[in-house]
N, C-alpha and C positions, 0 to 999 in steps of 0.2 A: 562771435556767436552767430551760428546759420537761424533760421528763420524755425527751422525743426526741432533746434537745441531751446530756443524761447519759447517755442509752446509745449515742450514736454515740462520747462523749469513751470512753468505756468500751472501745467495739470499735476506737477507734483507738491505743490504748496497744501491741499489739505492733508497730506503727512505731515506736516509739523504746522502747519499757523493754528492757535489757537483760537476760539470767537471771544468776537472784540465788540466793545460797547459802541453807541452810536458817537459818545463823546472821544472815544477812538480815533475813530474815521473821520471826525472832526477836524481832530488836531492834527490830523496825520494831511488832511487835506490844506488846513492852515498852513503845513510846512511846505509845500510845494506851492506855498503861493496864493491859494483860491485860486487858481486856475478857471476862466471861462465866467465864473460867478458874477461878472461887470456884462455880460451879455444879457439878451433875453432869454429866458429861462423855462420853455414849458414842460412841465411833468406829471407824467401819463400813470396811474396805474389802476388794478381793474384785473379781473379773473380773466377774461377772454378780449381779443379787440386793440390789445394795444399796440402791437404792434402794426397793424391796418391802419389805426389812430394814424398812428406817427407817420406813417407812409403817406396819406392822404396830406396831412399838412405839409411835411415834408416838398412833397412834389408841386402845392400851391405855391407855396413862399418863395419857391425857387422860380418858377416861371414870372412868377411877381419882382425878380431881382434880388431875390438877398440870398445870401450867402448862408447854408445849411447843416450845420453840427446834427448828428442823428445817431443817439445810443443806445442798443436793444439788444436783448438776448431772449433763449442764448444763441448759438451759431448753428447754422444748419451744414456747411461743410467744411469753413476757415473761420477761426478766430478775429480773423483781421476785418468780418462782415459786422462785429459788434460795436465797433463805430467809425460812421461813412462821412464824410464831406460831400456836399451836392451830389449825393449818390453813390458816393464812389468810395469804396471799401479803403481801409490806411493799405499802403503798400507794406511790404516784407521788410522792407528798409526802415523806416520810419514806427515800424511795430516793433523790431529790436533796438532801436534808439531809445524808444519809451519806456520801455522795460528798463532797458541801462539808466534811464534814469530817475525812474521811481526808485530802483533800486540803490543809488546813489544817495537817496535822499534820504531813504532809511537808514544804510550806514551812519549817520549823525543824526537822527532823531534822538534827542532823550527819551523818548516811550520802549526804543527798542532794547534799550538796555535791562526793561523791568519784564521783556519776554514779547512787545508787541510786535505782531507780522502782519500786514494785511491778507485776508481771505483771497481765495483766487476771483471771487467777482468783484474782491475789494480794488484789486491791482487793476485790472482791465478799467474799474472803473474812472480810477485816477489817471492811467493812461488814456483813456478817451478825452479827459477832460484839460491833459495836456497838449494832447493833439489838437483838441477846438481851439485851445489858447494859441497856439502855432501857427494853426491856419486863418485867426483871424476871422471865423466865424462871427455872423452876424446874430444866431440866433440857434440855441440850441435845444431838441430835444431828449427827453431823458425819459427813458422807460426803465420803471421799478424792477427788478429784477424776481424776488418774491416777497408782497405785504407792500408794505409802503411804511409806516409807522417807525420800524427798525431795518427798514432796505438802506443800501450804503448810497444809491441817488438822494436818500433824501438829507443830507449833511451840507447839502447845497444851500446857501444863505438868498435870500433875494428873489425868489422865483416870481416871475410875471401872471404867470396862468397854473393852475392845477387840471388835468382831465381823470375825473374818472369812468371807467368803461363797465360795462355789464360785469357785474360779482357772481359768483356761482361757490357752488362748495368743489372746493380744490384745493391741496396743500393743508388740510385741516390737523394735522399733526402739530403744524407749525401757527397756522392762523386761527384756531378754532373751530368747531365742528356744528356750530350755526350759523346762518345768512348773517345775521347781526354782527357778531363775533367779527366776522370777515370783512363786514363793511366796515366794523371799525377801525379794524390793523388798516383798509384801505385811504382810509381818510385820514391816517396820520401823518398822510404830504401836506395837508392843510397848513396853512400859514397865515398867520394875521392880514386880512386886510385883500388877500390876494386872491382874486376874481376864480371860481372853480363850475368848469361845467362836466355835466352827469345827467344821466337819462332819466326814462320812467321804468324801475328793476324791480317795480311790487315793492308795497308798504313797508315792511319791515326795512329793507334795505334803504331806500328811499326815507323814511324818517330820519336814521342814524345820520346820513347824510347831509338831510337840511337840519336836524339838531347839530352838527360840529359845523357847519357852516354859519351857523347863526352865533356861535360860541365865539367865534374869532373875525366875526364881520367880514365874513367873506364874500360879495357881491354873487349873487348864482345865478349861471346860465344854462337853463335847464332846458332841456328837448323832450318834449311830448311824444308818445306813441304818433300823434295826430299832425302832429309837425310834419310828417314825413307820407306824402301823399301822392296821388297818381300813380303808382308802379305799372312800369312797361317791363316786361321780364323778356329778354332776346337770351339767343343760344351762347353768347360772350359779352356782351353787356347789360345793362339796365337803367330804364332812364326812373327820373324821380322827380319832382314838386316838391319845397319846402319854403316855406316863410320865413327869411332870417331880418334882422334887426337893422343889419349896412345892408345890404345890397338888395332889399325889399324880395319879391316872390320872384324866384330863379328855378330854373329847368334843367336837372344836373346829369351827367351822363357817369358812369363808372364801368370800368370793366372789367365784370366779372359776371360769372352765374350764380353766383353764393347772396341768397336773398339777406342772410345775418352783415353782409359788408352793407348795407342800405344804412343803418344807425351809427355804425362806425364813421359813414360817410358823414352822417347825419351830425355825429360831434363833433367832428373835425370841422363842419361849416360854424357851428356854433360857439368852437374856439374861436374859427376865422372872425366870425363875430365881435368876442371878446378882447382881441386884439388886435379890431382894425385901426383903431387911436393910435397904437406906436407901429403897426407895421400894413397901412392900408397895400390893398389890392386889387388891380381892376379887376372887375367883373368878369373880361374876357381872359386875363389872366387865371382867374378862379375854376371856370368852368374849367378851360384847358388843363391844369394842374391837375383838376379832378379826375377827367376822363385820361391822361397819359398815366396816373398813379399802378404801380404796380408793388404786391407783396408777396416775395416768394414762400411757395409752401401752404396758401391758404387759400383754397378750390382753386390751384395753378395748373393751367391745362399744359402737360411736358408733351401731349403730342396729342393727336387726334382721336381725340375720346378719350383719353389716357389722365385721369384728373390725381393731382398731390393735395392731402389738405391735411394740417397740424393739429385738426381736432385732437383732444384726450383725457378731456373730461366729460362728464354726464350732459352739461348744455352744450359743450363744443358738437357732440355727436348730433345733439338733438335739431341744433343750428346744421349740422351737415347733411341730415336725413332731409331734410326744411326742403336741401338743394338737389338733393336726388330724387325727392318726389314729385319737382318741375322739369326735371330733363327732357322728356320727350322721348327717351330711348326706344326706342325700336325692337331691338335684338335685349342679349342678356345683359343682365350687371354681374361685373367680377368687385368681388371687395380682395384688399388685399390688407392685413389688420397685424400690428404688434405694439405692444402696452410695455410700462414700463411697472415695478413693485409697486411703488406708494400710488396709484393710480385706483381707481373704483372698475377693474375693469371688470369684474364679477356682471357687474349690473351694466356698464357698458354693453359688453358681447351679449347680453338679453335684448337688449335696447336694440340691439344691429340686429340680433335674430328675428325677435318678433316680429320688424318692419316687414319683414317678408319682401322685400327689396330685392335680392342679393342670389344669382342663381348660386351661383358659385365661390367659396369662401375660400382662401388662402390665409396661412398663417405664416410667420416669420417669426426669429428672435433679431431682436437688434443687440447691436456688440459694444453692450454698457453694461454695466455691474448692475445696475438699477435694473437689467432688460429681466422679464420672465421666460421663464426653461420654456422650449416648443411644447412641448408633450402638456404643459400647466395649461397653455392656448387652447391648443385641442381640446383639451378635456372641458374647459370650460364651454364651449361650443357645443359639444357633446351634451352636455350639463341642461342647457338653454336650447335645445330640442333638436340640432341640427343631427342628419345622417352624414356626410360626407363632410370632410374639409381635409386640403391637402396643407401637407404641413413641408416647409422648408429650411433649414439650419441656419441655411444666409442668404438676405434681400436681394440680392443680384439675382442669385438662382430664380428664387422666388419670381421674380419681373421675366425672368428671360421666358418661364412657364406661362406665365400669364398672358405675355404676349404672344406667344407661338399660340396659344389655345382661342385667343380675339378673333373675333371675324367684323368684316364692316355690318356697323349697326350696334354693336357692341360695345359697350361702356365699363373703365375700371376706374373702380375708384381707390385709393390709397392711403390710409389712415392711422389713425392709432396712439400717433407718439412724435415728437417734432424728431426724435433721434432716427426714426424710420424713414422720413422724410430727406433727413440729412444725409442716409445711408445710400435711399437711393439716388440721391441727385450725385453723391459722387460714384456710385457705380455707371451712373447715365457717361460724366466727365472721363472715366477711366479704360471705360468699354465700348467695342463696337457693336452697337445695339444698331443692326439693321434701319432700324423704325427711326431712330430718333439721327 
C-alpha cells in the first residue's frame, strides 16, 4: 500500500462505518492492547485554544527532556500531522504500518463480526496511540477531537491531568445549543480524582465546571483573568507576568501577535504547574519552551504582513479582530474569508463587516463537501452592508490576487475555516509564489 492509497482507505471509511458507542472504542482500544495508557496522560478539550494548549506544553516538556506523544486535529495539509513525536509529524512509512495494523486487529475482533468498524477519527486515533506505544513516549497529549464526554480520546483509562480551554457555542448540533450544554459535553474528560485546569469563561460555564469537578474530586487548577498580567504587545511577540504555584512570579515571552494565545499560554503554565510532581522543569527550560512554541495556522505570519489564522467560530473571530485591532498597520487590510455549512457564518461575516477593519474583502470556497458555494459568500457580505467583495472559485487564485494587489504597509489577513488554511499552505507547498 503507497502512502495515497491509506489516506483515500482512511477518507473512505464513513461510507460504511457505522457510530459506535464509547464502550466501542473501549473494547476496540482494549484489543490493541491499551496502547500508551501506562504513560502520562494529558487531555485537552475546550471550544477554541487547544490546539495552542498542546503546542505550548508540548514545546516545554521537550526542552525539559522528555520525550513527547502530541495528538490534534484535524490536519491542515497531511494526515500524518495529527500525531507528532517531539514535533515531528509519523512518517509515510510508519502511517501505513499503523493502518495495517489496526486493521489487523480488527480482523479478529469479536465486535466486528456484530458490524463494528472504527470511525475515521476512530482509526487515526488508535493509530496515534500506537505509534506513542512504539516510540516509547514519555508523555502524551491528547486533543479531543469534538466534545469530550463521547470524543474517542476519552476511552483512555488513567489520565494524569484534564485541560479545559475557553468554551464558545460551536458544533451545537452535536453538543448543544447553550454555554452550559457545551460545557458539559466538555467536562466529560473528567475523571475521578484527576487534577483539571480551566480558566475564568463567565459564570455559567465556570460553575458547570467547578460543579463536575467537585462531583469526582478533582483537585482544580484554575487561572484568573488577573493571573495574567503586564502585557508588552511587540509586532511578533509578547511578553507577560503571571503568578504560578512551582516556579513563583515568572516573566514569559511567546511568539506571536494574537493577544487570545496569552491564556492559552496561561494554561499551559498552570498545567505546567499541576504536573510539576511527576514531570518537573527548570525554569529556564520553561521560559525557553515557551517563547520557541510554535502553532501552525493560528495568527502564523507565511510572510511579511501576510498573516493565516484558523479562527471559525463567533469567539474565534472575535479573538482574531482582538488582534487586528493592535496591528499598527499603516496601509490597508486585505481580509481573505471562507466558511464551512455547519458554521454561524451568517453572523460571522457581520461581525467582520461591521469592525470596519477590512478595506478590501475577498471570498473563496474551499474544496470540502462541508465548503459554502461562492456566490452564498458574497451574498452574505452583500447582506451585512458591504459594496464590493471579489469572489474566487479556488484559494490559490484567490492568494495569487491578493498578493499581486499588496503593497508595503499593507496587511492580509486569512481566515474563516481550518480547511482554508490547509488549502492555502499547500498551494504555498505546491506553487511558485514569488513572495514566499
Amino acid at each position: 500500500m503507497e502512502y495515497e492509497e491509506a489516506e483515500a482507505f482512511l477518507l473512505g471509511i464513513p461510507r460504511f462505518a457505522s457510530k459506535n458507542t464509547p464502550e466501542d472504542t473501549k473494547a476496540f482500544l482494549r484489543r490493541l492492547g491499551n496502547p500508551g495508557t501506562d504513560r502520562i496522560i494529558v487531555h485537552v478539550a475546550g471550544t477554541n485554544g487547544k490546539g495552542s494548549v498542546c503546542a505550548y506544553l508540548s514545546s516545554v516538556l521537550r526542552q525539559g527532556g522528555y520525550r513527547v506523544g502530541l495528538f490534534t486535529s484535524p490536519h491542515l495539509v497531511t494526515m500524518r500531522e495529527r500525531f507528532r513525536v517531539d514535533g515531528e509529524p509519523v512518517s509515510e512509512q510508519e502511517f501505513i504500518g499503523l493502518l495495517a495494523s489496526v486493521r489487523k486487529a480488527l480482523s479478529d475482533f469479536p465486535g466486528a463480526a456484530g458490524g463494528y468498524h472504527p470511525s475515521f477519527f476512530e482509526m487515526l486515533f488508535f493509530m496515534g496511540m500506537l505509534y506513542f506505544q512504539k516510540k516509547d513516549v514519555q508523555v502524551i497529549l491528547l486533543e479531543t477531537g469534538l466534545g469530550g464526554r463521547l470524543d474517542a480520546t476519552n476511552s483512555v483509562s488513567g489520565k494524569d491531568l484534564c485541560v479545559i480551554t475557553r468554551i464558545g457555542m460551536d458544533h451545537m448540533e452535536y453538543l448543544g445549543d447553550t454555554l452550559p450544554l457545551i460545557a458539559g459535553e466538555k467536562a466529560g474528560i473528567l475523571q475521578k480524582g484527576v487534577p483539571v485546569v480551566y480558566g475564568d469563561y463567565g459564570q455559567e460555564v465556570t460553575q458547570v465546571l467547578e460543579k463536575r469537578a467537585a462531583e469526582l474530586s478533582c483537585p482544580v487548577f484554575f487561572v484568573s483573568n488577573r493571573d495574567i498580567r503586564n502585557l508588552d504587545f511587540h509586532k511578533n511577540f509578547i511578553d507577560f507576568s503571571m503568578e504560578t504555584r512551582y516556579y513563583g512570579y515568572i516573566r514569559c515571552t511567546i511568539s506571536t501577535c494574537a493577544p487570545y494565545q496569552t491564556e492559552n499560554a496561561a494554561l499551559a503554565l498552570r498545567a505546567l504547574d499541576a504536573l510539576a510532581d511527576r514531570l518537573p522543569v527548570s525554569e529556564t527550560a520553561l521560559l525557553r519552551g515557551m517563547a520557541s512554541a510554535r502553532w501552525e495556522g493560528r495568527m502564523e505570519e507565511i510572510d511579511q504582513d501576510v498573516y493565516l489564522d484558523g479562527a471559525h467560530n463567533v469567539d474565534g473571530i472575535r479573538a482574531l479582530l482582538e488582534t487586528v485591532l493592535r496591528d499598527g498597520c499603516a496601509g490597508r487590510r486585505f481580509l481573505l474569508f471562507s466558511a464551512v455549512k455547519d458554521k454561524q457564518y451568517k453572523e460571522i461575516i457581520g461581525i467582520l463587516w461591521d469592525s470596519g477593519l477590512f478595506h478590501m474583502i475577498y471570498v473563496t470556497e474551499v474544496k470540502n463537501t462541508r465548503g459554502i458555494p461562492l456566490e452564498t459568500l458574497e451574498a452574505a457580505f452583500y447582506a451585512a452592508g458591504a459594496e464590493t467583495v471579489y469572489g474566487f472559485g479556488d484559494a490559490g487564485n484567490a492568494l495569487k490576487h491578493v498578493l499581486a494587489e499588496k503593497q508595503p504597509g499593507d496587511r492580509v489577513y486569512i481566515a474563516g475555516s481550518l480547511y482554508l488554511v490547509g488549502e492555502i499552505k499547500s498551494h504555498i507547498k505546491r506553487n511558485d509564489y514569488d513572495q514566499f
